[in-house]
LUMMAR-889804 format. One line per field, with one value per residue (C-alpha): residue in three letters; x, y, z. Coordinates in steps of 0.02 Angstrom, whole numbers, padded with zeros to 5 digits. Layout:
<nodes>
code = [ALA_...]
x = [X_...]
y = [Y_...]
z = [Z_...]
</nodes>
This chain:
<nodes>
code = [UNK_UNK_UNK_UNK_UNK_UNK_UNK_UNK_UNK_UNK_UNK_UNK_UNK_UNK_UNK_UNK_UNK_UNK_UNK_UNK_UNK_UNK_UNK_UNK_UNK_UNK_UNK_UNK_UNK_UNK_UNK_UNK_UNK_UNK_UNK_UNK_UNK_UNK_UNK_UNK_UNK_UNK_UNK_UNK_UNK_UNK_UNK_UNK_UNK_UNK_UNK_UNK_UNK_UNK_UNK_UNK_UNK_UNK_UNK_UNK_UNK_UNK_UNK_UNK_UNK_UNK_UNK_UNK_UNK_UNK_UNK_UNK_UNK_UNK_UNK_UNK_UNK_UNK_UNK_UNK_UNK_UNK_UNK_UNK_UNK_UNK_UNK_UNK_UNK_UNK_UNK_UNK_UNK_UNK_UNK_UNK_UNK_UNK_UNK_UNK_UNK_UNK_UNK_UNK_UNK_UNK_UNK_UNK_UNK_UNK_UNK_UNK_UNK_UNK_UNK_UNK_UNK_UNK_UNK_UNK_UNK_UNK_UNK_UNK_UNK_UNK_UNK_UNK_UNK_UNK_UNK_UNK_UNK_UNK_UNK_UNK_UNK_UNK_UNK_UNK_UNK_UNK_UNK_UNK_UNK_UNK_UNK_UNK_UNK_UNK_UNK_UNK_UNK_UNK_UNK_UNK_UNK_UNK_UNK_UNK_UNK_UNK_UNK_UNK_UNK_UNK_UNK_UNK_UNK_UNK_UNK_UNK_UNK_UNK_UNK_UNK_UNK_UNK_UNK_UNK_UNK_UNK_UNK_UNK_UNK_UNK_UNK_UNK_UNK_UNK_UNK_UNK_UNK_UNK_UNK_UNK_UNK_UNK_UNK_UNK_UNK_UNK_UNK_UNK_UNK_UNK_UNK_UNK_UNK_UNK_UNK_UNK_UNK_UNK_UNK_UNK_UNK_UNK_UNK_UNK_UNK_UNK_UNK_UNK_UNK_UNK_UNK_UNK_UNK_UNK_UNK_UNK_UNK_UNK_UNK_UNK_UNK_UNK_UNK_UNK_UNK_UNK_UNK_UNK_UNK_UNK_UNK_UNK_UNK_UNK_UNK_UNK_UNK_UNK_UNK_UNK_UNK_UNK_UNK_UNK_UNK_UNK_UNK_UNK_UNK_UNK_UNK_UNK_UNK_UNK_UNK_UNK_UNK_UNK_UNK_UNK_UNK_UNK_UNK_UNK_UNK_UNK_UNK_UNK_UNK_UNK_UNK_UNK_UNK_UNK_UNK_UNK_UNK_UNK_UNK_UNK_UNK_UNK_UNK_UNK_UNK_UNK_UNK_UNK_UNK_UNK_UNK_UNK_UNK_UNK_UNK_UNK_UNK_UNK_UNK_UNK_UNK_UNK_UNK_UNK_UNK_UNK_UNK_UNK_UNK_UNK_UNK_UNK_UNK_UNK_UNK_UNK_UNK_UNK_UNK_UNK_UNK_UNK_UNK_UNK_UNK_UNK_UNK_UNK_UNK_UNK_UNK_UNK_UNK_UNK_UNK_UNK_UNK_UNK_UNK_UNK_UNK_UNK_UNK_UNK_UNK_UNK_UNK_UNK_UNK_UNK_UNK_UNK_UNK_UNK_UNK_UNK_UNK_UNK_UNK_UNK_UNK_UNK_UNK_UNK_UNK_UNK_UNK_UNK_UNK_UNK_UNK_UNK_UNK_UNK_UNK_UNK_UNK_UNK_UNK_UNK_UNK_UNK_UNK]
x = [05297_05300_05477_05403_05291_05430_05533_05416_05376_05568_05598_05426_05490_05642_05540_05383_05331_05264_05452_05508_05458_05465_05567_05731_05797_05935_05988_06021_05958_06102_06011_06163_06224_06055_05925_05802_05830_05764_05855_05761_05597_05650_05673_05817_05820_05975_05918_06091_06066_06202_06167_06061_05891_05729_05657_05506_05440_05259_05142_04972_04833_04730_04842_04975_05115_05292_05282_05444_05438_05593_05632_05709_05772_05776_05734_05789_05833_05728_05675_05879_05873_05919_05772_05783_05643_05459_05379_05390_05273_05263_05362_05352_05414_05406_05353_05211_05198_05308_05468_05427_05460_05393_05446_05291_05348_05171_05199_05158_05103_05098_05255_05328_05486_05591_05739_05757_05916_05981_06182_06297_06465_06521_06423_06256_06090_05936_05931_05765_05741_05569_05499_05328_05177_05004_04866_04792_04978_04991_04833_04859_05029_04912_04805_04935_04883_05005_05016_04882_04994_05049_04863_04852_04969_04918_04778_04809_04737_04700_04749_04547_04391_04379_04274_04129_04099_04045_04184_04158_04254_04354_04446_04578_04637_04797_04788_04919_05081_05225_05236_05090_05147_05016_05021_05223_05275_05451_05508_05367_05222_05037_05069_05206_05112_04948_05017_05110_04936_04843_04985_04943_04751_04772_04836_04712_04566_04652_04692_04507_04451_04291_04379_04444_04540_04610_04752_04705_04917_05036_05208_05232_05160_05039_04830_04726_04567_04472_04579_04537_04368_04385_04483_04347_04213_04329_04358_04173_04200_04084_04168_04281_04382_04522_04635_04703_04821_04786_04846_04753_04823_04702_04628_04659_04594_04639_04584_04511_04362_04253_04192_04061_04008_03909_03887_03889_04047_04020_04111_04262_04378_04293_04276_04462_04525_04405_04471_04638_04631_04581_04686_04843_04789_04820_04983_05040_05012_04820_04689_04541_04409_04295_04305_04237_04115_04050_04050_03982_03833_03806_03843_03751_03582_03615_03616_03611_03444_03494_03712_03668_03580_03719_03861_03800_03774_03942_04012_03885_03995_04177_04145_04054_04210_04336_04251_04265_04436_04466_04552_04530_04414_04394_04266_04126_04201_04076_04071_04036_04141_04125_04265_04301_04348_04193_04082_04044_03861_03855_03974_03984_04128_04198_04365_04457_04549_04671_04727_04790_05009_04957_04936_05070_04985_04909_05089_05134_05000_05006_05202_05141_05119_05025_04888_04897_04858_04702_04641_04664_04533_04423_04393_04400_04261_04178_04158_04079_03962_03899_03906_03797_03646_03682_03643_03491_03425_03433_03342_03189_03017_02972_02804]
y = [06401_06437_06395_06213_06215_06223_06114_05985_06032_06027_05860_05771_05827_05743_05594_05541_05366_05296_05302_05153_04967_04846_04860_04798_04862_04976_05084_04984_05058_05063_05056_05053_05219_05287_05353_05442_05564_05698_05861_05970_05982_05948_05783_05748_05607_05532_05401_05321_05238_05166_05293_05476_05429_05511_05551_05659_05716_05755_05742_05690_05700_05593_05523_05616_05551_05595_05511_05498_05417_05332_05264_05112_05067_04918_04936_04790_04801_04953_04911_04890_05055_05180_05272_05390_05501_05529_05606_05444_05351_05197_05172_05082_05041_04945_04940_05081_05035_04993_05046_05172_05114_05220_05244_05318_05403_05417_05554_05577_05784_05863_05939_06014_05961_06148_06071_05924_05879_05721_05736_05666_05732_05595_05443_05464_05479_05596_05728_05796_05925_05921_06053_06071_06143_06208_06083_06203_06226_06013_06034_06140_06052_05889_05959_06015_05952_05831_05772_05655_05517_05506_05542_05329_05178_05145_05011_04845_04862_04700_04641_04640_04571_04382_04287_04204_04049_03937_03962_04026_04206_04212_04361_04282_04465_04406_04533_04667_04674_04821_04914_04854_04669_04624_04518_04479_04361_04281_04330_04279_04399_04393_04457_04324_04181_04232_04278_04106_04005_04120_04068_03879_03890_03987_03852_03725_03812_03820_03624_03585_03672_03754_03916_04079_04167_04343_04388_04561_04555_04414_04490_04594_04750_04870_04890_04986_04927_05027_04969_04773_04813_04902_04744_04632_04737_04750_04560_04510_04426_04300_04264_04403_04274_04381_04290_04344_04260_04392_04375_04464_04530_04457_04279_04109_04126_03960_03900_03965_04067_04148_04343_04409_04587_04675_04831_04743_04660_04482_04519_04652_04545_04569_04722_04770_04665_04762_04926_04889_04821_04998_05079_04979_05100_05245_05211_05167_05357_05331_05400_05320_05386_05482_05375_05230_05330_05360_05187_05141_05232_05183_05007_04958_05016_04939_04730_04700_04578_04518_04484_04439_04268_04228_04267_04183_04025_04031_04065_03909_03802_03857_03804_03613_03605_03657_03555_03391_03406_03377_03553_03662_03792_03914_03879_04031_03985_04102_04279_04452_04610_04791_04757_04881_04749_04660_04815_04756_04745_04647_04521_04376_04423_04355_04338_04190_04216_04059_04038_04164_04193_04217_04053_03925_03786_03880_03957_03792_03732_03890_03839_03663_03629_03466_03571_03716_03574_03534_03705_03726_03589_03620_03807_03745_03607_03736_03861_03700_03672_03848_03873_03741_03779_03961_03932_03799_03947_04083_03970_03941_04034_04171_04134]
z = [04726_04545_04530_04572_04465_04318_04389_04380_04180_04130_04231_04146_03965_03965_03894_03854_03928_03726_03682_03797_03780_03896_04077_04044_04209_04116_04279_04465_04644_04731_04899_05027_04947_04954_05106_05181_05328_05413_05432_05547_05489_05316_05220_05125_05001_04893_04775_04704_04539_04404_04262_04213_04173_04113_04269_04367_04509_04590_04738_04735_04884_05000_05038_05025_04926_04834_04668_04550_04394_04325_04119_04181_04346_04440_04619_04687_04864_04912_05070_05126_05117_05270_05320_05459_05420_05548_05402_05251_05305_05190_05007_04882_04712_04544_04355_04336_04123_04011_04011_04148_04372_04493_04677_04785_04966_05099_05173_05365_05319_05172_05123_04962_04842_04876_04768_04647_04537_04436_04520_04368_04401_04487_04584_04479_04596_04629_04763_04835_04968_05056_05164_05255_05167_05220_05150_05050_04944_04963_04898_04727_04697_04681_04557_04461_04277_04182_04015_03949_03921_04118_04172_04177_04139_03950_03940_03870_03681_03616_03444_03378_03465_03525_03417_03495_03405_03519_03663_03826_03820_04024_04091_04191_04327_04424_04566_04581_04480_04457_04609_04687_04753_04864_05012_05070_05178_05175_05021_04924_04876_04787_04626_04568_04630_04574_04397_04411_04436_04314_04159_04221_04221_04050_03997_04058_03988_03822_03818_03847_03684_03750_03798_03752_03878_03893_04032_04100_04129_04064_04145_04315_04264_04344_04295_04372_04446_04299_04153_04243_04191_04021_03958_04001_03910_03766_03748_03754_03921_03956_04160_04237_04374_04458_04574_04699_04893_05020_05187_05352_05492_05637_05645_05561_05374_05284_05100_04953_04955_04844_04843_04734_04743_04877_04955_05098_05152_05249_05395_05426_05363_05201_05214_05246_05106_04982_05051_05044_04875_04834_04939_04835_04665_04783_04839_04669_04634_04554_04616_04536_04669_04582_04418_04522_04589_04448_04397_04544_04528_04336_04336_04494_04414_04221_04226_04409_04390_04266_04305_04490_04497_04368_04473_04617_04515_04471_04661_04682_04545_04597_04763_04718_04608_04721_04861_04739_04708_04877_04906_05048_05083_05205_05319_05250_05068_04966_05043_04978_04982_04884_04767_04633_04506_04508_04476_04320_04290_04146_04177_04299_04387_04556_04664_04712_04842_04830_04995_05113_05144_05346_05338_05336_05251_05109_05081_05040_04944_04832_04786_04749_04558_04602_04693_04592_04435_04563_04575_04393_04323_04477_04401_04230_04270_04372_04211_04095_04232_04259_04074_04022_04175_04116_03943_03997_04083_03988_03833_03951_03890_04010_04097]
</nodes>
């Protein structure tokens, strides 16, 4: 066991993850010289890739995962590779920060990394050797601390504070990004289309003059739920909108619809779509449990009476907007769901779901620039409307 516990020391000091800048996909998966197989009880794993990088290697708990952390690879073609393993559950890979991809292995059991090597004399690639482990040693090789720098992907620090000056302050949060892609189906997936209509609404706002508007992520990067929030509280948001294109795996869901936060999801669709947006900070290899928790608990007792009326007058104008425009909604458009990203008590925060990629005709609809134009200045009207009965409302005399 301690002989693991160096290994994964002298593999993490090879770099540290401030010294690279952006993803510029500098090493190639090779994925049909690479796989995933079981050997006995063992695993053993052979990651081919064009060139030695900075790499390393961990496993975190609940649920249990193999996380390895790459400077620089492209992973393109992952899921071509041969997996003939009962104990890898899942996996999954992408940008984790800047310069930085991660690959993140569920595990079926916990198990522990018995030998890991970078091979460079000849076809360059990673080895790993897995072997089955008690939970209680899974367990303590989760805890294991790491450097401060890899405890999170580094927060978006904006240049200084918005000004106010008369110009509604918006949060735009396109959902997912990096390794975490969202919803798939036929090639296409959440986080490129969401980020795609988030760019155009940007832009919108920005043409009418009567907004200022922050991008919790401009490129396909990954943000935690937590670091969602803290960039809204550091801009001064006025409206936290993030966007999201889920897709479910039972029923017909069609159209947009609107979530604002509850304990209390509307149904168990609701419900499974908050817990599996959740869940996707997880299986990116963060565990932000506890953390929201604690936010949780604080947040849900500091502006609530205050934040709540608000929000729903907002979910009230999105969907007279929406409804105007002549777009399609689904048919309970304004629902409620415990998601993390909206815990913000003290500002108006809610989801739009766009459309859903189960469904054919919001598919198409989402890849249509005329409609995505549509949805653009309904939520842009939507925001003038709420912000002028907002402001109307908060000037009235108490009585």
């Amino acid at each position: 066991m301690k002989a693991f516990f160096s290994l994964v020391l002298l593999i993490s000091s090879l770099a540290s993850p401030g010294d690279a800048q952006v993803l510029s996909g500098l090493a190639k998966f090779d994925a049909a010289a690479s796989e995933i197989v079981d050997a006995g009880a063992d695993v053993q794993i052979d990651l081919a890739i064009s060139q030695a990088v900075p790499w390393r290697v961990r496993v975190l708990d609940d649920p249990a995962r193999l996380v390895v952390d790459f400077r620089e690879v492209d992973w393109t073609g992952l899921l071509n590779m041969p997996l003939h393993s009962a104990q890898i559950k899942a996996m999954r890979a992408g940008v984790f920060r800047p310069g930085w991809s991660r690959l993140v292995l569920e595990l079926a059991a916990p198990m522990q990394v018995t030998s890991a090597e970078m091979r460079t004399n000849g076809p360059v690639g990673v080895h790993l050797q897995l072997a089955p482990a008690t939970k209680a040693d899974f367990a303590a090789l989760a805890a294991l601390p790491e450097p401060a720098d890899w405890t999170l992907p580094q927060a978006v620090v904006l240049a200084k504070p918005l000004v106010k000056s008369g110009k509604l302050v918006v949060v735009l949060d396109p959902g997912h990004g990096g390794i975490d892609p969202g919803a798939e189906r036929g090639g296409e997936n959440e986080k490129t289309l969401v980020l795609k209509f988030a760019r155009e609404l940007k832009e919108a706002l920005l043409r009418d003059g009567g907004f200022a508007v922050v991008m919790t992520r401009d490129e396909d990067v990954f943000v935690p739920l937590e670091t969602r929030i803290s960039i809204a509280h550091q801009a001064g948001a006025d409206v936290f909108l993030s966007l999201h294109a889920d897709a479910i795996a039972e029923g017909d869901a069609v159209g947009a619809t609107i979530y604002s936060l509850s304990a209390d999801a509307s149904d168990e669709a609701s419900a499974a779509l908050a817990e599996r947006h959740d869940r996707d900070d997880l299986l990116a290899g963060v565990d932000l449990t506890e953390q929201d928790d604690l936010v949780a608990e604080v947040l849900m007792d500091m502006a609530r009476t205050d934040t709540l009326p608000r929000t729903e007058r907002l979910a009230l104008a999105l969907e007279a907007a929406i409804k105007a425009q002549g777009l399609k909604m689904h048919r309970h458009p304004r629902q409620q769901a415990s998601f993390s990203v909206l815990k913000s008590a003290d500002i108006p925060s809610v989801l739009l779901e766009l459309g859903f990629l189960s469904s054919d005709r919001d598919l198409k609809r989402l890849n249509d620039p005329d409609w995505r134009a549509k949805m653009a200045l309904s939520v842009a009207l939507a925001l003038k409307a709420w912000a002028k009965q907002d402001a109307g409302l908060r000037t009235l005399p108490l009585k």
